[in-house]
C-alpha positions in Angstrom: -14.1 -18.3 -14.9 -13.3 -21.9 -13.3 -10.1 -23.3 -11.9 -8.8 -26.2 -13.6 -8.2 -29.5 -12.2 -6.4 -32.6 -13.3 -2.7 -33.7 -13.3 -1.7 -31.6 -16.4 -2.4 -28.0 -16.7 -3.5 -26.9 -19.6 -2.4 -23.2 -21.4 -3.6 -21.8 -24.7 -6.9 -22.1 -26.5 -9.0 -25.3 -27.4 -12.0 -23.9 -29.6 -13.6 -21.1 -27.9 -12.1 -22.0 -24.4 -8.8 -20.1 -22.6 -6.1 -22.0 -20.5 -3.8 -19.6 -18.9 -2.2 -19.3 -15.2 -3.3 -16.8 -13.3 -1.8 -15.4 -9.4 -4.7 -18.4 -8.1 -3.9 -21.0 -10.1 -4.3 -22.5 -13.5 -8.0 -21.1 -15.2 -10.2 -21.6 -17.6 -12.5 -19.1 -19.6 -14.3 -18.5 -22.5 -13.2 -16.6 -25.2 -15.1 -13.5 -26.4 -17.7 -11.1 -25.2 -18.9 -8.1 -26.1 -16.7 -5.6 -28.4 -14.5 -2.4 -27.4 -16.6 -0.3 -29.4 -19.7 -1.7 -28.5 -19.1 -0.9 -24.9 -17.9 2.2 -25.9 -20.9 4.0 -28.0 -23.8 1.7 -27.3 -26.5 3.4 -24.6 -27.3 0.1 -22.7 -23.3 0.4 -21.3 -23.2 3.1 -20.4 -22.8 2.0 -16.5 -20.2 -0.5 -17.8 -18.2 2.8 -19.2 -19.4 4.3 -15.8 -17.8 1.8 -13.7 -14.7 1.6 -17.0 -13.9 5.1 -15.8 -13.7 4.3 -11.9 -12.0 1.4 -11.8 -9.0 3.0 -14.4 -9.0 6.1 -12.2 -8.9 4.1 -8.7 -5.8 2.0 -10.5 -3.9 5.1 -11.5 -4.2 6.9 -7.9 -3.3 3.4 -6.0 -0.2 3.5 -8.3 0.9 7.5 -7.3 0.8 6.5 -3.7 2.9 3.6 -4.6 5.3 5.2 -6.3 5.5 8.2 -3.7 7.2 5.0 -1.4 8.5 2.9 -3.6 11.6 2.7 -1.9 10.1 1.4 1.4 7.7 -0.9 -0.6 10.6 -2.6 -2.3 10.7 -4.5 0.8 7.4 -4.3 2.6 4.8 -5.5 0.3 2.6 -8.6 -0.4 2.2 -9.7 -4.0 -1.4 -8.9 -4.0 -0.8 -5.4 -2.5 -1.8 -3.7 -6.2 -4.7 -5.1 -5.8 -6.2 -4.7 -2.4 -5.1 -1.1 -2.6 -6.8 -0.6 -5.8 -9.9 -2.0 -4.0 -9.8 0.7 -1.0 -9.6 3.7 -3.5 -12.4 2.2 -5.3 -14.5 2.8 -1.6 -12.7 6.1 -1.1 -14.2 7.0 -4.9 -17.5 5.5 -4.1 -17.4 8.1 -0.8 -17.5 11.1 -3.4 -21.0 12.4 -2.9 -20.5 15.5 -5.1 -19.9 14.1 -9.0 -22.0 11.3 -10.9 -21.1 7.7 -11.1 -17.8 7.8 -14.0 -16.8 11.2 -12.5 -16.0 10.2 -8.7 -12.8 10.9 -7.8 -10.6 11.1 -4.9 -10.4 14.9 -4.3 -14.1 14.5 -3.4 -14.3 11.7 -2.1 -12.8 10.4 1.2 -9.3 9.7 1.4 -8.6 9.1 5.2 -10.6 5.4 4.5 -7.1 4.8 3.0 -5.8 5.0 7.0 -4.8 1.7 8.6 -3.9 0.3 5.2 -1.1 -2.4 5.5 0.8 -3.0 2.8 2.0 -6.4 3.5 -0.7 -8.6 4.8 2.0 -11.2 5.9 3.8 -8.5 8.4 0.9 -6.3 9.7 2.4 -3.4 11.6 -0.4 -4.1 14.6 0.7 -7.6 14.5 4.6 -6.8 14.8 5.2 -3.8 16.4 3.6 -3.9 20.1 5.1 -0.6 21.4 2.9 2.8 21.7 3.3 5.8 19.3 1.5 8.6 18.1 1.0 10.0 14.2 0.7 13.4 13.2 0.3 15.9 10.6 0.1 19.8 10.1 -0.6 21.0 7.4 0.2 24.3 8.4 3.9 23.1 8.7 4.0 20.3 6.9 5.2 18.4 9.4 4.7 14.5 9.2 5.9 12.4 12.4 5.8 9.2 14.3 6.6 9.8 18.2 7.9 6.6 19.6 8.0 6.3 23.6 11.1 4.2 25.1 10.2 0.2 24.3 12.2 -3.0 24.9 12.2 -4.8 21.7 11.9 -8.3 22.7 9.1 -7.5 24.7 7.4 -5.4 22.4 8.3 -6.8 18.6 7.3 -9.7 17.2 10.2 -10.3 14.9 10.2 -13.6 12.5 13.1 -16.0 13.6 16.6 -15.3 12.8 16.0 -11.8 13.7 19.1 -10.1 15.4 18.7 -6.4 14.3 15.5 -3.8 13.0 15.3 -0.7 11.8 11.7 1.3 11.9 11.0 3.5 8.6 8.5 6.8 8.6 7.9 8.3 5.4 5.5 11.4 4.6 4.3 12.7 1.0 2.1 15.3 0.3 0.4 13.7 -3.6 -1.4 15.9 -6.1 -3.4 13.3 -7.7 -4.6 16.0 -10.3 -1.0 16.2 -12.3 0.0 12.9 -11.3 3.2 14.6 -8.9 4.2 13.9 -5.1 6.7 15.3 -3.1 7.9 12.9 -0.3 10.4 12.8 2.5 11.7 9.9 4.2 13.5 9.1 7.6 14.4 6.0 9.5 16.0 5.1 12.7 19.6 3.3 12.7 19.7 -0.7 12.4 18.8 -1.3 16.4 19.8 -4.1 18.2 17.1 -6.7 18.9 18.0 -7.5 22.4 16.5 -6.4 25.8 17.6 -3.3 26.4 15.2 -0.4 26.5 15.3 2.1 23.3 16.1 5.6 23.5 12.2 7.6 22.7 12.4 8.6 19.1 11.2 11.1 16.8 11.2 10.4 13.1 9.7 13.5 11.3 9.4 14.3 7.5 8.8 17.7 5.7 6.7 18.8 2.9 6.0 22.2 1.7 4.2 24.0 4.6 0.8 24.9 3.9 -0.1 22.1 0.6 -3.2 22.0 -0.7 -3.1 17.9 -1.2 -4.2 15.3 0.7 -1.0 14.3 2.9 -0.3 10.9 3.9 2.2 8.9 6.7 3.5 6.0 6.6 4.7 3.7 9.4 7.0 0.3 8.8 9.8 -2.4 10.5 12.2 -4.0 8.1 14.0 -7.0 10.0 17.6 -8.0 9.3 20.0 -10.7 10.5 23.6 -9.7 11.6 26.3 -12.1 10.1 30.1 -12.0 10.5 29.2 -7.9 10.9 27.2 -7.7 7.3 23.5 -6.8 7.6 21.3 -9.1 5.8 17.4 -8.8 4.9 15.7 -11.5 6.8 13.7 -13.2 4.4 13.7 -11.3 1.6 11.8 -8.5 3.5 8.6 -10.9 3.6 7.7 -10.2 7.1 8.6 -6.2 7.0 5.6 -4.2 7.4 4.6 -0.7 5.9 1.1 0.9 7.2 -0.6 4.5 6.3 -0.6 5.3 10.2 -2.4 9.0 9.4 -3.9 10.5 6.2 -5.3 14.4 5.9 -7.3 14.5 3.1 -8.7 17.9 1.4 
């Protein structure tokens, strides 16, 4: 694949050669390749239907835990966030030392490498949010939390310009990535002044069915706004809100 250069982009086909636009740019590439069913019989790919297999199943679990928080990743997401997370469950399928290569999947394989994962590489959660808390999970309960100490935001957030009000978002899902389900619960603190007065300690807890057998997972996030003439107002389209998995219990 190479990137093309020139005044004029080009897009459509010249002989055997590809123009198109791509997320980096306009790109060039040659048309063909090997067949479908080639790759699909044919001994010699076989690690090609190997890796085929992986790639389709890392894909379709990035996309349950996506859609078990969509509606905190409406606003708190970069626009390669399908991607990179797509790439960690590939390592956390790679981790499953008990099925052959094409078979790995997340129930055996590891997925507390998911942990730390920000969904918005523009508003990092360690980046923004300064102030101590602790994440937790029982599975015994089902009990998902974020335990926030007293802070003092300007001291402790590092809000983008414009910024006169936050609220902080804590969602919890327990996902069965077997029959494609997911039950999830999601709390948030009030729209909080971003000033210098010290916060009241906080508690934002989420329940799932108490003892689940699925791998349970907590998120963590800040969404900005700007207050104007009393009407809330998403700063920036929500480009600088952050979203992280903060705890993860696997199987």
């Amino acid at each position: 694949m190479a990137r093309q250069k020139g005044i004029i982009p080009l897009q459509g086909a010249i002989g055997d050669v590809n123009f198109f636009k791509s997320k980096d740019g306009f790109m060039a590439g040659r048309k063909g390749g090997v067949s479908g069913d080639r790759i699909a019989t044919e001994a010699k790919f076989q690690r090609t239907r190997e890796n085929n297999a992986e790639f389709g199943r890392a894909a379709t679990y990035g996309k349950l835990i996506r859609n078990a928080f969509q509606a905190l990743l409406l606003n708190a997401k970069d626009s390669r966030s399908t991607a990179r997370l797509g790439g960690e469950m590939r390592k956390v399928i790679k981790a499953d030392l008990v099925n052959e290569r094409g078979m790995r999947n997340i129930i055996d394989g590891e997925a507390e490498l998911l942990q730390d994962f920000d969904f918005n590489v523009n508003g990092q959660l360690a980046s923004n949010f300064k102030a101590q808390f602790t994440a937790s999970i029982s599975r015994v309960t089902g009990v998902l939390e974020v335990s926030i100490p007293s802070f003092i935001p300007k001291n402790q957030l590092i809000a983008p310009g414009g910024t006169t009000h936050y609220t902080i978002h804590c969602g919890g899902s327990a996902i069965n990535f077997e029959q494609n389900e997911f039950e999830t619960q999601i709390n948030s603190s009030a729209q909080l002044p971003f000033d210098n007065a010290a916060t009241a300690a906080m508690v934002l807890t989420n329940q799932v069915t108490a003892n689940s057998p699925y791998p349970l997972f907590l998120v963590l996030g800040i969404e900005y706004f700007q207050q104007v003439n009393g009407v809330m107002y998403p700063l920036k389209g929500g480009s600088f809100n952050s979203l992280k998995l903060v705890k993860i219990l696997g199987y």
